[in-house]
N, C-alpha and C positions, 0 to 999 in steps of 0.2 A: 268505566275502568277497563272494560273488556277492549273495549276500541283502541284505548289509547296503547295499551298491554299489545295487541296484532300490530298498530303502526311502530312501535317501537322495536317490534320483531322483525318486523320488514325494514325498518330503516337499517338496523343493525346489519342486517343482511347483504344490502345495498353498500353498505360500506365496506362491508369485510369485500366484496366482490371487488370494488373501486382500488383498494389496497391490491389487492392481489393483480390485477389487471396494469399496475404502473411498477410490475416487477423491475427490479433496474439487471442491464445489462452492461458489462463488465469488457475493456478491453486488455490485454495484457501489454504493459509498458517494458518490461525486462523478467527475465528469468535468472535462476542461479541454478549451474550441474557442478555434480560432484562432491558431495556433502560427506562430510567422517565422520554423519551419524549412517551408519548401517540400516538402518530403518526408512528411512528417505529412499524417495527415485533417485538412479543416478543421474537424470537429465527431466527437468522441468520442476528439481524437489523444490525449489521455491519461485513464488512466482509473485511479481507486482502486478495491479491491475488499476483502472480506475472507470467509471464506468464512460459510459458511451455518451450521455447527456451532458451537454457542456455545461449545465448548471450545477451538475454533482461533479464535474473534475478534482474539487478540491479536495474530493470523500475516497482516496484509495483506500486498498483492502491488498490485504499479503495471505498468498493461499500455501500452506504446507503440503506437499503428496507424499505419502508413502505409497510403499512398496506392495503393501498389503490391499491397496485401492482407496485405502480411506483417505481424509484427506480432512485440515483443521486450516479454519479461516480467520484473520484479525482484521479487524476494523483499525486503520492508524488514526492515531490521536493525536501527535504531534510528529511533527518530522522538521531536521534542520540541517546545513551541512556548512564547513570550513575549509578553507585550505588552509594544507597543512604541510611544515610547521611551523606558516606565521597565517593566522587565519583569517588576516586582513590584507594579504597578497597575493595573489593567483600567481597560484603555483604546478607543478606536477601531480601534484598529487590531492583530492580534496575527499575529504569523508563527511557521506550522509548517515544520518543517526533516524529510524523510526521507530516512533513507539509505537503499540501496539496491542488492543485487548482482544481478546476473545470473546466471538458472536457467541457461543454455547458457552451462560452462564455458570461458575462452578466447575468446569472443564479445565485439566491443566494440561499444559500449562498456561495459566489465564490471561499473562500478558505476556510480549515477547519484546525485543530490544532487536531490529536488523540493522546493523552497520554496514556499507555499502562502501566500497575504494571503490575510485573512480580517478581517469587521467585529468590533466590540465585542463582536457576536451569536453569532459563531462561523462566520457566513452567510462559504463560500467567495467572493473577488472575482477572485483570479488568478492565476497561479503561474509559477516558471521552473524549466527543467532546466539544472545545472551554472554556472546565472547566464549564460546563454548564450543558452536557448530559452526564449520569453517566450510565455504565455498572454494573449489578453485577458480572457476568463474565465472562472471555475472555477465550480460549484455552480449551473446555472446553473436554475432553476425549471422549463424545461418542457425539461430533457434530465438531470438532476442526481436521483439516487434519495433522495439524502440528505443534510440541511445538518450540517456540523459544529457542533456544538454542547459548550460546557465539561461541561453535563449526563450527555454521553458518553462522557467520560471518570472509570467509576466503575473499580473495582477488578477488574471481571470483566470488561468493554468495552474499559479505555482502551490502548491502543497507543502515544499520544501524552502524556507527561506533563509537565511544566513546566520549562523549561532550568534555570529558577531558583527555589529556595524548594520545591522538588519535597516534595509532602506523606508523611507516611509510609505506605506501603502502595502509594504509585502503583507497581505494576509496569514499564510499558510493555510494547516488543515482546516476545513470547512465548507457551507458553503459557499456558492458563487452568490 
């Protein structure tokens, strides 16, 4: 019993190590400046990311900053977007919708709603949290890693698929 008690300590251990060693690394796809929550940065208060591993693309994460240094992370659970407003016509204007929970269990606010405008181009212009916290704007050229683009939503990329008319094979969130 003793033995199998020590190998089972050691395996655990082995694993916890394993886990910690395939840390995921995150890169930032757009940011939002300029928040009318007072408590927020005024440039980088929100930020998209998704990690670095092509097989976790489809696993973004939306990071909050405040002002104070802290900073509160969501894991997206679903995300989708339309043009609008015929959402089955590429238009000027399309809106992405992500849902979103919170990594720290019990923490609020525990899920979050980012809406996302964006041009005809896919080029971010602004976004709000919960319809409540308003961006002036998102994507922005010289703080912005990455413009959204429909192109990037192919079938190993996309996280965000179409509310309406969703073609077949869009995935969305998950993984690859």
């Amino acid at each position: 019993m003793k033995t199998f008690l020590t190998r089972f300590v050691c395996l655990s251990f082995l694993l916890l190590l394993a886990g910690q060693a395939k840390a995921v690394t995150y890169n930032r796809l757009l940011q939002c400046d300029g928040p009318s929550d007072p408590s927020l940065q005024d440039v980088g208060a929100l930020e998209v990311q998704r990690p670095e591993d092509p097989r976790l693309y489809r696993l973004p994460r939306i990071i909050l900053r405040y002002k104070n240094g802290t900073r509160q992370t969501f894991n997206v659970r679903s995300a989708s977007w339309f043009y609008s407003p015929n959402p089955l016509s590429p238009s000027d204007l399309v809106i992405t919708t992500f849902n979103a929970d919170n990594v720290v269990v019990g923490q609020n606010p525990f899920s979050l709603q980012f809406e996302m405008r964006s041009n005809g181009s896919f080029q971010p212009l602004s976004g709000k949290i919960n319809s409540t916290i308003t961006f002036r704007t998102c994507g922005v050229e010289s703080t912005s890693a990455y413009y959204w683009t429909a192109s990037s939503m192919t079938r190993t990329e996309a996280f965000a698929c179409p509310a309406t008319g969703k073609p077949a094979g869009c995935p969305g969130v998950g993984t690859n």
